[in-house]
Biopython code that builds the backbone (N, CA, C, O; Angstrom):
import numpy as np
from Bio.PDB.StructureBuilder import StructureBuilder

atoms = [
    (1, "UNK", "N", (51.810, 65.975, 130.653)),
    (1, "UNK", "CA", (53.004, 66.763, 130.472)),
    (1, "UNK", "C", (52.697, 68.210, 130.836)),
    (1, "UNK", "O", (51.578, 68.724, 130.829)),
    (2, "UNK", "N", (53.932, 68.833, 131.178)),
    (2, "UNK", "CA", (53.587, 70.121, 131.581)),
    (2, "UNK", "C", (54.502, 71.228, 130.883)),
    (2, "UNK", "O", (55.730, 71.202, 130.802)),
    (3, "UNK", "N", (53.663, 72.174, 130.413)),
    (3, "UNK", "CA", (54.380, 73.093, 129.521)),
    (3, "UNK", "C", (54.347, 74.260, 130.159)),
    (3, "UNK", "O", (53.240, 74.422, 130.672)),
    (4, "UNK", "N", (55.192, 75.280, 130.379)),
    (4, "UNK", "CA", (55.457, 76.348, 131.069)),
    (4, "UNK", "C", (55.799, 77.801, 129.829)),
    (4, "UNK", "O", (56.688, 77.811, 128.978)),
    (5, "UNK", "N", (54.885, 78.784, 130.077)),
    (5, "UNK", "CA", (55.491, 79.747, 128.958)),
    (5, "UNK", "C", (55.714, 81.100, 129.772)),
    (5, "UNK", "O", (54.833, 81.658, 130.426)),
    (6, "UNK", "N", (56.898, 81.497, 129.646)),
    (6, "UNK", "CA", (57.052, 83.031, 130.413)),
    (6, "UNK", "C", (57.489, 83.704, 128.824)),
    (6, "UNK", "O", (57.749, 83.211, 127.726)),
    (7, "UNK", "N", (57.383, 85.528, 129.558)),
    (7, "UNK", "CA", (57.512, 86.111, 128.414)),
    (7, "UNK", "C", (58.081, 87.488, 129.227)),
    (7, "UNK", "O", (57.581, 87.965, 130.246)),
    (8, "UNK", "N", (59.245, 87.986, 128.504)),
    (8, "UNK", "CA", (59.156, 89.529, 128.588)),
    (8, "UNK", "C", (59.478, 90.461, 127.790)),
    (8, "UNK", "O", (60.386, 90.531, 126.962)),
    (9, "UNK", "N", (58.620, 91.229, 128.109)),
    (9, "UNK", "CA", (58.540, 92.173, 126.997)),
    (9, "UNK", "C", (58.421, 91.885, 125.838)),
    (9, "UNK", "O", (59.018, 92.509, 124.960)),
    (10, "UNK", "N", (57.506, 90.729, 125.558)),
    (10, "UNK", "CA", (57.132, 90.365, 124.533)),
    (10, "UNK", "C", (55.226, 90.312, 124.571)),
    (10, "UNK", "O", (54.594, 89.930, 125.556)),
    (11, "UNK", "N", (54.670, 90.733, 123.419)),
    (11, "UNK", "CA", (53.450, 90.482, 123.113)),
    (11, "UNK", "C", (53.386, 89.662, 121.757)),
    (11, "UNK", "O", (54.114, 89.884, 120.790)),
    (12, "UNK", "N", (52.587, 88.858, 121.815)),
    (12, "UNK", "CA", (52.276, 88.182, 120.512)),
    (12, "UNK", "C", (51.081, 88.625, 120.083)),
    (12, "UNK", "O", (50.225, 89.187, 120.767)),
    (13, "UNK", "N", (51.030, 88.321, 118.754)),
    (13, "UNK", "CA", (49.768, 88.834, 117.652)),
    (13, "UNK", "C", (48.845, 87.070, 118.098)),
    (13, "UNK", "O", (49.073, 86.093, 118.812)),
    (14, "UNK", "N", (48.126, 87.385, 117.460)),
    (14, "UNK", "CA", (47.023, 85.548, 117.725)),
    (14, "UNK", "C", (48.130, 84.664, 116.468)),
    (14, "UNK", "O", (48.779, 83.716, 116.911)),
    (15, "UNK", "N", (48.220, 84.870, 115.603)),
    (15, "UNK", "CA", (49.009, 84.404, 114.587)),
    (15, "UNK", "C", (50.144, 83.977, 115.070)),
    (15, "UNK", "O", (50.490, 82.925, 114.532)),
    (16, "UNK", "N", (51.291, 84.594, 116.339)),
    (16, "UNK", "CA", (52.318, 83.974, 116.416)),
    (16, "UNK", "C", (51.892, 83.023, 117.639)),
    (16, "UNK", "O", (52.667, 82.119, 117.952)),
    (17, "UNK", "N", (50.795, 83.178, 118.279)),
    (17, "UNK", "CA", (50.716, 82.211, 119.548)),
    (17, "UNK", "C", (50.132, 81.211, 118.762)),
    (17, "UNK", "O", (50.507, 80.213, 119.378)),
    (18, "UNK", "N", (49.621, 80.894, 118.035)),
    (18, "UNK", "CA", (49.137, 79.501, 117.729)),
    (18, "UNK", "C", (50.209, 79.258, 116.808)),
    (18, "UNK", "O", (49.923, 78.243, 116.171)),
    (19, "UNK", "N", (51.626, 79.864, 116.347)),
    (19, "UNK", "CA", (52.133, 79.296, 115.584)),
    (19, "UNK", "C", (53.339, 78.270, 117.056)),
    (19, "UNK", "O", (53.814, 77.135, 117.070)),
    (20, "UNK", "N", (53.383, 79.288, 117.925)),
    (20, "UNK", "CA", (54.505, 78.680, 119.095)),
    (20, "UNK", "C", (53.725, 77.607, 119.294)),
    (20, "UNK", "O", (54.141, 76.495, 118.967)),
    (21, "UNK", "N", (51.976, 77.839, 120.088)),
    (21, "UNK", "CA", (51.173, 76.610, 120.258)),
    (21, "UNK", "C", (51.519, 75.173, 119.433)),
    (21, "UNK", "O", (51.782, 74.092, 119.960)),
    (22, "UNK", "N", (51.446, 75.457, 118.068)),
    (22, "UNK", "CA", (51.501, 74.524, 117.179)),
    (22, "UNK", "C", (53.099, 73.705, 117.140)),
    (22, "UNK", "O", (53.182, 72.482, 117.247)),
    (23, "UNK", "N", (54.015, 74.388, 117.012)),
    (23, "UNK", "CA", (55.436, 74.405, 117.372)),
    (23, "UNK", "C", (55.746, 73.574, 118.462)),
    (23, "UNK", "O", (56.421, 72.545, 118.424)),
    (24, "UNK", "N", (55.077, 74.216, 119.670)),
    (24, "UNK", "CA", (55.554, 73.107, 120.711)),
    (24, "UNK", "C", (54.777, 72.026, 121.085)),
    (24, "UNK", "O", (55.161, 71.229, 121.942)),
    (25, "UNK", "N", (53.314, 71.895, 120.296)),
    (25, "UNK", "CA", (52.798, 70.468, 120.349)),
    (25, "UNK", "C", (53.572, 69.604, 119.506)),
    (25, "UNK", "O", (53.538, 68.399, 119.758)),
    (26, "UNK", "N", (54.224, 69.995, 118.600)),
    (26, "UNK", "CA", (54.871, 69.037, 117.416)),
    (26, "UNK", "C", (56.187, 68.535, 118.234)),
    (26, "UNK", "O", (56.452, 67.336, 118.156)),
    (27, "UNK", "N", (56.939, 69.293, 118.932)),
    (27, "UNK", "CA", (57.780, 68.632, 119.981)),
    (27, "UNK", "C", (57.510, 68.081, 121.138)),
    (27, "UNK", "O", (58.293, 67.908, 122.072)),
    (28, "UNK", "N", (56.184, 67.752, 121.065)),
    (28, "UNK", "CA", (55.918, 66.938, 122.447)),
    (28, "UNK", "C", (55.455, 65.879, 121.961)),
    (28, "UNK", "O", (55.684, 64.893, 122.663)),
    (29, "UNK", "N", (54.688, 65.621, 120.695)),
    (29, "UNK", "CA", (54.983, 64.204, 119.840)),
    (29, "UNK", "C", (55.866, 63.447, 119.581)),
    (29, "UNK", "O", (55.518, 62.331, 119.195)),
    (30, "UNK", "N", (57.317, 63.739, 119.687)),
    (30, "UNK", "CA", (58.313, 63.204, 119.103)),
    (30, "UNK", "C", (58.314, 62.228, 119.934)),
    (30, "UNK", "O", (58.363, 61.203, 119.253)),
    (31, "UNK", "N", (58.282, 61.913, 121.274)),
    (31, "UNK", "CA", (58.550, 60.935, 121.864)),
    (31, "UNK", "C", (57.339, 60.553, 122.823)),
    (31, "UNK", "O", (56.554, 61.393, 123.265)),
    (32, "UNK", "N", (57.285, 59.389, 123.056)),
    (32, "UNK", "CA", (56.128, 58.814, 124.038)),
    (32, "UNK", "C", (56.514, 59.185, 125.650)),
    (32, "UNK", "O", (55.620, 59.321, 126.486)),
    (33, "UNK", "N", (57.493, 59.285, 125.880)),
    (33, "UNK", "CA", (58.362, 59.224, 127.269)),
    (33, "UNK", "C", (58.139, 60.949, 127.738)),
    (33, "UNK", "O", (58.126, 61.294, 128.919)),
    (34, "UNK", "N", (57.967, 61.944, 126.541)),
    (34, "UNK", "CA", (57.663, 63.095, 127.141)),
    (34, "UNK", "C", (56.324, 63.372, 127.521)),
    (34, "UNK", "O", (56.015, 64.312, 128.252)),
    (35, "UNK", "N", (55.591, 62.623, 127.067)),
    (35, "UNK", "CA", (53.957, 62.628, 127.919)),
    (35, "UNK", "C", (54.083, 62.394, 129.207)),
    (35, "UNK", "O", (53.540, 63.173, 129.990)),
    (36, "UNK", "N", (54.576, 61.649, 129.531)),
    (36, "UNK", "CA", (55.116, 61.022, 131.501)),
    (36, "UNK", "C", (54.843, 62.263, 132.098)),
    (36, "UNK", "O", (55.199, 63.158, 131.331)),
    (37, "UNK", "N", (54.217, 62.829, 133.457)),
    (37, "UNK", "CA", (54.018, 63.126, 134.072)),
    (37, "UNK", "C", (55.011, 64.262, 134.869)),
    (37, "UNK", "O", (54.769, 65.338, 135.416)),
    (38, "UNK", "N", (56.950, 63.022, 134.528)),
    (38, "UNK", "CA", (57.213, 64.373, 135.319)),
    (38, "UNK", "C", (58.303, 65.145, 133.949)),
    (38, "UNK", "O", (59.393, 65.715, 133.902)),
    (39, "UNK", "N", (57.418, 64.810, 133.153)),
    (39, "UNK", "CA", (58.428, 65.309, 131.784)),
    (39, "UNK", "C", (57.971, 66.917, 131.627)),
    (39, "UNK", "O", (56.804, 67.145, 131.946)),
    (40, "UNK", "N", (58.731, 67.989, 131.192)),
    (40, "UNK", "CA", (57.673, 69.609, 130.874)),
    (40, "UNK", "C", (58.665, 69.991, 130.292)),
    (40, "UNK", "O", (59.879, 69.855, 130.450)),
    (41, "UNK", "N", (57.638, 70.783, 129.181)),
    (41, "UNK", "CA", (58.728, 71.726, 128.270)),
    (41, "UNK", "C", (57.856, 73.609, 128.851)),
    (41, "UNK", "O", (56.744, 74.135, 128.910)),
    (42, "UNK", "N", (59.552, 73.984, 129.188)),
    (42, "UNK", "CA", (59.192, 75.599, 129.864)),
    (42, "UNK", "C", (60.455, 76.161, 128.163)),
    (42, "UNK", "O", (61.586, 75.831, 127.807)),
    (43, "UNK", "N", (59.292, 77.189, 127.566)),
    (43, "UNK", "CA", (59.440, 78.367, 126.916)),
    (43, "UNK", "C", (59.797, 79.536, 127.476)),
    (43, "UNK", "O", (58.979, 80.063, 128.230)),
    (44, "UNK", "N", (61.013, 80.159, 127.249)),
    (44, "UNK", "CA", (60.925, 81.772, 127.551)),
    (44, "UNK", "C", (61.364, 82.534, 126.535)),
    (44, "UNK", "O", (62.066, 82.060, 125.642)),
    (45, "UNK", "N", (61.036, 83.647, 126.566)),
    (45, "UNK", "CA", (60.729, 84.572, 125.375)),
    (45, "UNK", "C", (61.240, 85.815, 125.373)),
    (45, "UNK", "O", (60.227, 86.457, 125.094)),
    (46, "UNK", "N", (62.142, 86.639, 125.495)),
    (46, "UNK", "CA", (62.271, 88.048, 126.002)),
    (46, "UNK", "C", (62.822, 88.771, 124.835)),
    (46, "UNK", "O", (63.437, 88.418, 123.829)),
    (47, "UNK", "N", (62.405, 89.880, 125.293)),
    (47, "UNK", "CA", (62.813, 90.944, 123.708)),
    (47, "UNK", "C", (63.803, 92.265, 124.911)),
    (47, "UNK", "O", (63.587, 92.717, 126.036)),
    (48, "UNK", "N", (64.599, 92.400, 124.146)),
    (48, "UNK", "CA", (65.930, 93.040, 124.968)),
    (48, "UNK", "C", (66.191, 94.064, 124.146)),
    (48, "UNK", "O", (66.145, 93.740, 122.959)),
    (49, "UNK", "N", (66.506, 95.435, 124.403)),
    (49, "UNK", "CA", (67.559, 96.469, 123.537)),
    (49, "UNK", "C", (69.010, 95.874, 123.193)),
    (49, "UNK", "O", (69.796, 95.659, 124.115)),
    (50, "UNK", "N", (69.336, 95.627, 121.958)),
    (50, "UNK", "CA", (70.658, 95.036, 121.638)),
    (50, "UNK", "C", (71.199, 96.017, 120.410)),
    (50, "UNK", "O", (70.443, 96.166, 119.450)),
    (51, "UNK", "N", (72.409, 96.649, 120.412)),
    (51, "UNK", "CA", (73.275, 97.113, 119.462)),
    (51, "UNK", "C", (72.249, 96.343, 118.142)),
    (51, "UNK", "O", (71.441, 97.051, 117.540)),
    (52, "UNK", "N", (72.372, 95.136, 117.866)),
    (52, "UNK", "CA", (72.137, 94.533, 117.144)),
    (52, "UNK", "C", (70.624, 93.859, 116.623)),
    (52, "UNK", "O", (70.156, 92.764, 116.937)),
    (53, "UNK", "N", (70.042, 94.902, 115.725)),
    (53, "UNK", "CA", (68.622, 94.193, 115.248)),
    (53, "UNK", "C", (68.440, 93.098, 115.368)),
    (53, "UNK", "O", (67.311, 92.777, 115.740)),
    (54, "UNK", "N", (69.401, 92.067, 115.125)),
    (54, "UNK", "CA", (68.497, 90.780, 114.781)),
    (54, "UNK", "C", (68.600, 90.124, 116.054)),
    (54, "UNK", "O", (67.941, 89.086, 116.119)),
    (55, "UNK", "N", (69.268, 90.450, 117.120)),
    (55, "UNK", "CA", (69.502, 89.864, 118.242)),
    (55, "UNK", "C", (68.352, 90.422, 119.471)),
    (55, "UNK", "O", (68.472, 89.988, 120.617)),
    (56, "UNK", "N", (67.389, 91.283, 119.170)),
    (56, "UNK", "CA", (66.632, 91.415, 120.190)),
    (56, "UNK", "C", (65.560, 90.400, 120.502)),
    (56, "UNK", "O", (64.757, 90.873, 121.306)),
    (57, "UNK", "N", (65.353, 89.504, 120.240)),
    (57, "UNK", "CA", (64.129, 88.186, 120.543)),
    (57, "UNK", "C", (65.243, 87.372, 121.043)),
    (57, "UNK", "O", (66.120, 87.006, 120.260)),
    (58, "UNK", "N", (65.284, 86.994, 122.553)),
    (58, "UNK", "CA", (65.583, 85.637, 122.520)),
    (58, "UNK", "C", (65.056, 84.647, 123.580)),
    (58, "UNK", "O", (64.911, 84.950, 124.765)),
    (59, "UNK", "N", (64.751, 83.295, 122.989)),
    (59, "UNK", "CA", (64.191, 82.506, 122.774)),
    (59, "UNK", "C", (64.776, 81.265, 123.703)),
    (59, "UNK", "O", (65.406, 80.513, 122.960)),
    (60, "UNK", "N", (64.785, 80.865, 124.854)),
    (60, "UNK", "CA", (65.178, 79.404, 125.598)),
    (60, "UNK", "C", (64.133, 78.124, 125.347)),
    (60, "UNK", "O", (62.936, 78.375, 125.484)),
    (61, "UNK", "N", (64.356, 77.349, 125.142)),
    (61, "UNK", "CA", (63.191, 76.087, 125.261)),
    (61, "UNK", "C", (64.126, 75.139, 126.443)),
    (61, "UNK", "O", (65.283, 74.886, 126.110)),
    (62, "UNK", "N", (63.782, 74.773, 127.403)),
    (62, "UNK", "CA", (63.950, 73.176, 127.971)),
    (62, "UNK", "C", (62.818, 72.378, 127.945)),
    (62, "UNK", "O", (61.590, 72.458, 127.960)),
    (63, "UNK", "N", (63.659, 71.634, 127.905)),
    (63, "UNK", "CA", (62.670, 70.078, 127.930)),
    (63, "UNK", "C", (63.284, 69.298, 129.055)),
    (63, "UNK", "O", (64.496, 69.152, 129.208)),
    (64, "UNK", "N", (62.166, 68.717, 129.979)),
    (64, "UNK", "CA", (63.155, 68.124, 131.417)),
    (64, "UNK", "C", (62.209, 66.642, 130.954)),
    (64, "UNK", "O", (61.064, 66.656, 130.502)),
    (65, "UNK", "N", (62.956, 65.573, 131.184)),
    (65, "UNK", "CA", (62.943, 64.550, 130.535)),
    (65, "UNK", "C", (63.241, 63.692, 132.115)),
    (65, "UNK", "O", (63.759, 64.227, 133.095)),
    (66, "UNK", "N", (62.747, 62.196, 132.036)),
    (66, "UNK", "CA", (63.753, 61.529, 133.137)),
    (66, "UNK", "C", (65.318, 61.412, 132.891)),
    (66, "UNK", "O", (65.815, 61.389, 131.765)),
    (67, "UNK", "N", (65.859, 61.358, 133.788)),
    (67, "UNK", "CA", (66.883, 61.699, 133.402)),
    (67, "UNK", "C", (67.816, 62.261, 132.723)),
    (67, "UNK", "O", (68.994, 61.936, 132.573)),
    (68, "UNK", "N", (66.831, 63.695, 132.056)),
    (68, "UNK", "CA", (67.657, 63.787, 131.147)),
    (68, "UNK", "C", (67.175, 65.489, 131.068)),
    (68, "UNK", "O", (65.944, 65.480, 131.080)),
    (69, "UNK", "N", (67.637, 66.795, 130.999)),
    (69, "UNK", "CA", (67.413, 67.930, 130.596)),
    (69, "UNK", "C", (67.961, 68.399, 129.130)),
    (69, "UNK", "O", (69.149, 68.538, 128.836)),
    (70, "UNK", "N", (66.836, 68.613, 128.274)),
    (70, "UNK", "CA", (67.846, 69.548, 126.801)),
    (70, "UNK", "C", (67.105, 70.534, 126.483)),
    (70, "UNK", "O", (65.884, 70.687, 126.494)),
    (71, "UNK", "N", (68.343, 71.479, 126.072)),
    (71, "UNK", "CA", (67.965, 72.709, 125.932)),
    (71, "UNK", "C", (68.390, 73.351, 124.677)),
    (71, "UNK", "O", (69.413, 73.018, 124.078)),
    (72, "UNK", "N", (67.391, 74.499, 124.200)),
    (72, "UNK", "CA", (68.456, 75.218, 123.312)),
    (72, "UNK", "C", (67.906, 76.687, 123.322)),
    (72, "UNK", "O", (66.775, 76.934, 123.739)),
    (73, "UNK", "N", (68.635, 77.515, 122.913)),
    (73, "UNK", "CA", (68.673, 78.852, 122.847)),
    (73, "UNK", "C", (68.985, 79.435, 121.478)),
    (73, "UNK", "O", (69.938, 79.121, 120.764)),
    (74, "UNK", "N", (67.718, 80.635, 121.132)),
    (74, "UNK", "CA", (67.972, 81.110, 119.696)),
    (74, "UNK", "C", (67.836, 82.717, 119.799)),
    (74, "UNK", "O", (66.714, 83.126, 120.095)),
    (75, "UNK", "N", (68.700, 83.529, 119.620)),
    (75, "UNK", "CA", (68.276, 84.452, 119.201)),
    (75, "UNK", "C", (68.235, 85.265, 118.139)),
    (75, "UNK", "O", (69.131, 85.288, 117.295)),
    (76, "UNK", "N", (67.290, 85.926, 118.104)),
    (76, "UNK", "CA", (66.653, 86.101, 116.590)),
    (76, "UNK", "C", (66.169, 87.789, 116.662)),
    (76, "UNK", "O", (66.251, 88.544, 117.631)),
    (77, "UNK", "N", (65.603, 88.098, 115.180)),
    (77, "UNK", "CA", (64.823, 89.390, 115.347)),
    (77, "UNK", "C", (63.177, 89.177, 115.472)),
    (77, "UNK", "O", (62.533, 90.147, 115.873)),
    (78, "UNK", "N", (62.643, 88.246, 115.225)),
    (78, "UNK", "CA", (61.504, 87.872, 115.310)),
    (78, "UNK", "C", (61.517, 86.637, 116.340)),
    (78, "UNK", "O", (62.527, 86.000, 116.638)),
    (79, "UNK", "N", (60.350, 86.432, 116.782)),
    (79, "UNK", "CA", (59.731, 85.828, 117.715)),
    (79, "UNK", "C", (59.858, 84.494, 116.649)),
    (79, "UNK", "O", (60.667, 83.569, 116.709)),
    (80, "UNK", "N", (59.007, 84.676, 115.872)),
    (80, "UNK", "CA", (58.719, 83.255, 114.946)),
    (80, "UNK", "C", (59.971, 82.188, 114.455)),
    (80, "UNK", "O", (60.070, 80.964, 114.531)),
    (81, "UNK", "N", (60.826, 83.195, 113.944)),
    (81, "UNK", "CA", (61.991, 83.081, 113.463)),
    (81, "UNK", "C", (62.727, 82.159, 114.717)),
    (81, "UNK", "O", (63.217, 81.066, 114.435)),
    (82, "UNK", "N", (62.762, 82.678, 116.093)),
    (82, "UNK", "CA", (63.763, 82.316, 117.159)),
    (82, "UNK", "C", (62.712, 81.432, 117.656)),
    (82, "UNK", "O", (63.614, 80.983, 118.364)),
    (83, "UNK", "N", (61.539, 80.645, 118.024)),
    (83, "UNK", "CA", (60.853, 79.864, 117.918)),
    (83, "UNK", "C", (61.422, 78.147, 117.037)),
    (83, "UNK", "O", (61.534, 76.998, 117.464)),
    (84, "UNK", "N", (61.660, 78.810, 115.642)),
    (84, "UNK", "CA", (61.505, 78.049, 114.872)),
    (84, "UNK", "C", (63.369, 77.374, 115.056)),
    (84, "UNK", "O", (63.705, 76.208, 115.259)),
    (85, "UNK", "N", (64.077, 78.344, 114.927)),
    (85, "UNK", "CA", (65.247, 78.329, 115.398)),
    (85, "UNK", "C", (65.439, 77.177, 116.319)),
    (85, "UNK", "O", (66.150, 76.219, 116.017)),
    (86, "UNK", "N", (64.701, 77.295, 117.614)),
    (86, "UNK", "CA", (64.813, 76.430, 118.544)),
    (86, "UNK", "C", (64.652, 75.358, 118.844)),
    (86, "UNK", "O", (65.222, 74.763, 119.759)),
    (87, "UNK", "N", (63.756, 74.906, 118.034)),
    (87, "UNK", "CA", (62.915, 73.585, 117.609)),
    (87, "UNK", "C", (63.819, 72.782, 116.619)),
    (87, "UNK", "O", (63.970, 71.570, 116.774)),
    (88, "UNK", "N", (64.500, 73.556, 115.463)),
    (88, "UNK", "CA", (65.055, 73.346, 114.895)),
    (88, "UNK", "C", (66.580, 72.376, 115.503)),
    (88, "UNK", "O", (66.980, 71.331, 114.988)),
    (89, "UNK", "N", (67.171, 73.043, 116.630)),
    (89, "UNK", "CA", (68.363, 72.507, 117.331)),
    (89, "UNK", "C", (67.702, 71.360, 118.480)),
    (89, "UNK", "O", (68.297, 70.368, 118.899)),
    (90, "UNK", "N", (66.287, 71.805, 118.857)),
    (90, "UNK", "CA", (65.887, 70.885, 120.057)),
    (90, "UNK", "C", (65.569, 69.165, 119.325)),
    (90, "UNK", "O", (65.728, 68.125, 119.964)),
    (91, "UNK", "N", (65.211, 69.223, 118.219)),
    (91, "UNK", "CA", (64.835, 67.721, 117.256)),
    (91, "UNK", "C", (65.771, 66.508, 117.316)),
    (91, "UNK", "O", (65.661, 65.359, 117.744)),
    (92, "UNK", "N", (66.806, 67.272, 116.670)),
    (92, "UNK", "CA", (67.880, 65.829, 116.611)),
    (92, "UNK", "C", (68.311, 65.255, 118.460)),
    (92, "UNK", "O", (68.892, 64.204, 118.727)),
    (93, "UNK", "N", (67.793, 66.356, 119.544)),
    (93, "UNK", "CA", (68.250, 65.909, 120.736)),
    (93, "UNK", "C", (67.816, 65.075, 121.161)),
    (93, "UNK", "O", (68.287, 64.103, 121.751)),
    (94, "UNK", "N", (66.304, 65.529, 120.758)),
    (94, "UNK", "CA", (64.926, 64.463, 121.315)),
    (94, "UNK", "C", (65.344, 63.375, 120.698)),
    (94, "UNK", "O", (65.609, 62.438, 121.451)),
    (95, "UNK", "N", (65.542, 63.134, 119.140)),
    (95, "UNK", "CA", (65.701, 61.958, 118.846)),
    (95, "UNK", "C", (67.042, 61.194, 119.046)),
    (95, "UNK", "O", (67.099, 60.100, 118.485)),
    (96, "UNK", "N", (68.209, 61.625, 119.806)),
    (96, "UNK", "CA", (68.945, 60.795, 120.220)),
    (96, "UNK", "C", (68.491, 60.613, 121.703)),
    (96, "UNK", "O", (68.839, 59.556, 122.229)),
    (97, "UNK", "N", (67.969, 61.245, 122.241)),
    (97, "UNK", "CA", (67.197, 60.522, 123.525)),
    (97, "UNK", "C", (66.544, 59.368, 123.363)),
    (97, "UNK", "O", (66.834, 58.402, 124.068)),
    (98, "UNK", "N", (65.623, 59.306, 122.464)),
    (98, "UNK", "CA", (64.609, 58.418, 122.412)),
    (98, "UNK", "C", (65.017, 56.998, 121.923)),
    (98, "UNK", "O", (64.400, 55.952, 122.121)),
    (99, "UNK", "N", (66.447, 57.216, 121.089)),
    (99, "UNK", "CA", (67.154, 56.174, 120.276)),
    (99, "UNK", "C", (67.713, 55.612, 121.874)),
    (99, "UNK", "O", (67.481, 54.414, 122.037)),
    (100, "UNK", "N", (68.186, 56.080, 122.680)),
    (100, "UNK", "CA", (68.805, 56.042, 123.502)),
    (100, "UNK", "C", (67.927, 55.034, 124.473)),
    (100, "UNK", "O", (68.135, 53.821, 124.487)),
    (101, "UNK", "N", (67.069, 55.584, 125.162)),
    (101, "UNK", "CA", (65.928, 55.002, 126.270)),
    (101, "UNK", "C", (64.845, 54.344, 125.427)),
    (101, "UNK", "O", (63.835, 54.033, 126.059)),
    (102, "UNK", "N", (64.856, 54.052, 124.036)),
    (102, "UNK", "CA", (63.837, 53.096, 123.646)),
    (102, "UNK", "C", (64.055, 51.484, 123.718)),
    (102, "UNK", "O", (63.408, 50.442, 123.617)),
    (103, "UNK", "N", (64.781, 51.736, 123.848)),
    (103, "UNK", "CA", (65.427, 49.847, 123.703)),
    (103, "UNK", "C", (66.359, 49.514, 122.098)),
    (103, "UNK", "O", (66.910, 48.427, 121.927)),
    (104, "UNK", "N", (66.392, 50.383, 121.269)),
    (104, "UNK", "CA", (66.930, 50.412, 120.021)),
    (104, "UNK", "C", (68.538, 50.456, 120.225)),
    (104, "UNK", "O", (69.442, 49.760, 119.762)),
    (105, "UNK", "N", (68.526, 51.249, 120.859)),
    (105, "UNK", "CA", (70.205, 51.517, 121.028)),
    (105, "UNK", "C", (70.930, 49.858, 121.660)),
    (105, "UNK", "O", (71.959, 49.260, 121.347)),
    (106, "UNK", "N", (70.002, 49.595, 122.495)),
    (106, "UNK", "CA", (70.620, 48.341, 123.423)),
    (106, "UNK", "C", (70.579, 46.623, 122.190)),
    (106, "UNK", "O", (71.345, 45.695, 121.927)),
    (107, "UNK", "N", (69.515, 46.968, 121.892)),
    (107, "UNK", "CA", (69.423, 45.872, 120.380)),
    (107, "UNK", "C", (70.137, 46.058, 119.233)),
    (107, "UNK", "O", (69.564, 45.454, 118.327)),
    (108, "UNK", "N", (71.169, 46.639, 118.829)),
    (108, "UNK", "CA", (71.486, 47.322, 118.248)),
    (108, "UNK", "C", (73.317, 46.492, 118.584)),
    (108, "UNK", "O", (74.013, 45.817, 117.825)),
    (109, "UNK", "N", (73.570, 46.962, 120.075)),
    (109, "UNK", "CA", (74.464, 46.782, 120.705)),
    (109, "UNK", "C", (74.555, 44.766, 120.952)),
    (109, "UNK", "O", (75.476, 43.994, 120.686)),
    (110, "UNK", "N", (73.756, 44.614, 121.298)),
    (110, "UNK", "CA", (73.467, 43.189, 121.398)),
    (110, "UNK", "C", (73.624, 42.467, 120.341)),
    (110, "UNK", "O", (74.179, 41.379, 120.496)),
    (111, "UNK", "N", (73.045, 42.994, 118.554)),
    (111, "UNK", "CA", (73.129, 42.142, 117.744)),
    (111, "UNK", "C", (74.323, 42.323, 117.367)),
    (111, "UNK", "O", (74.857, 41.399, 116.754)),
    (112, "UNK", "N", (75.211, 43.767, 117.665)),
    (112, "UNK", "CA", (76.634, 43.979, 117.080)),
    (112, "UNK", "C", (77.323, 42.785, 117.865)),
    (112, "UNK", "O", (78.040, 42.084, 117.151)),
    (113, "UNK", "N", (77.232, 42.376, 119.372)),
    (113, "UNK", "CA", (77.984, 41.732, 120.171)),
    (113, "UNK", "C", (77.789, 40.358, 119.947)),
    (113, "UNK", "O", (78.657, 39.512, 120.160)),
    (114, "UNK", "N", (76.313, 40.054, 119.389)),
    (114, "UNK", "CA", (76.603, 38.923, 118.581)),
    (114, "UNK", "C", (77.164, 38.431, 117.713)),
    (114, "UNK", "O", (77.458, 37.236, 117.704)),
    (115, "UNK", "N", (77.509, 39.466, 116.546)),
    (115, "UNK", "CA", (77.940, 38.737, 115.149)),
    (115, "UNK", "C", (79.629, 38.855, 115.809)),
    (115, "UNK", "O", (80.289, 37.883, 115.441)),
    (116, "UNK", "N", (80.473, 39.895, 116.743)),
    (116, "UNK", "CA", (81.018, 39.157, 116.851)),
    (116, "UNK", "C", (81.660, 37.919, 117.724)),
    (116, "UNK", "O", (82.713, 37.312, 117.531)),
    (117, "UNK", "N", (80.803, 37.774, 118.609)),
    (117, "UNK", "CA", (81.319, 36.384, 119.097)),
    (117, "UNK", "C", (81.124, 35.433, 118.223)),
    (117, "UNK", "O", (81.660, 34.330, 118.332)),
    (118, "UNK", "N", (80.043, 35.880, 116.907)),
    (118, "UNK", "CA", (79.695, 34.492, 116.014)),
    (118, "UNK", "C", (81.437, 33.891, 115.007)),
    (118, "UNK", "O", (81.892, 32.824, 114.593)),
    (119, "UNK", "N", (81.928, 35.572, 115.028)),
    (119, "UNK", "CA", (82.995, 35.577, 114.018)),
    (119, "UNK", "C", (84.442, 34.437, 114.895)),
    (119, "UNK", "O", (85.504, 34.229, 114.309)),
]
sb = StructureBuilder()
sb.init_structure("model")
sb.init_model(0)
sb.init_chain("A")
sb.init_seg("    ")
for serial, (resi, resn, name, xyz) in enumerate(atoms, 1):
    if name == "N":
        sb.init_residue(resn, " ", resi, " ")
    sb.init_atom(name, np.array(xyz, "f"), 0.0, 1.0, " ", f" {name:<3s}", serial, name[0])
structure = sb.get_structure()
């Protein structure tokens, strides 16, 4: 798998890079299908002048999947915070992907289509 990290105008302390490190290995576990070769999760990171304190960190994650791209976007006042943010909205996606392309969804569908032709 291939992970991509851009950044601007952002520096991290060692503390927040092994917390993103840690962060985005835990979303590349969720599914077996994102190990594949042409699967990659690209991070970007940028810190912006905004009217608004809490809105200067923000935060993109994609995940390119076969067939499939998801994304989410957080912005935050901290790095960690809009990190965590992101992961947070990117989870339930992964796992309706995976429900999806595992064979669960289709067994699922099959035993519904059985009981009722049984009825």
């Amino acid at each position: 798998m291939n992970v991509q990290h851009f950044e601007k105008g952002i520096r991290y302390t060692d503390k927040e890079l092994l917390f993103v490190a840690r962060k985005l290995g835990k979303l590349a576990t969720y599914c077996r299908t994102m190990k594949d070769a042409s699967s990659s999760i690209r991070l970007e990171a940028e810190r912006r002048q905004t009217e608004k304190d809490r809105d200067q960190v923000k935060v993109m994650i994609t995940v390119t999947l076969p067939k499939k791209v998801l994304r989410a976007e957080s912005r935050r006042a901290d790095i960690v915070d809009a990190v965590d943010r992101c992961i947070e909205k990117m989870e339930p996606q992964i796992k309706r992907y995976k429900e999806k392309h595992s064979g669960r969804e289709r067994a699922r569908k099959m035993r519904k289509l059985r009981l009722s032709e049984a009825a």
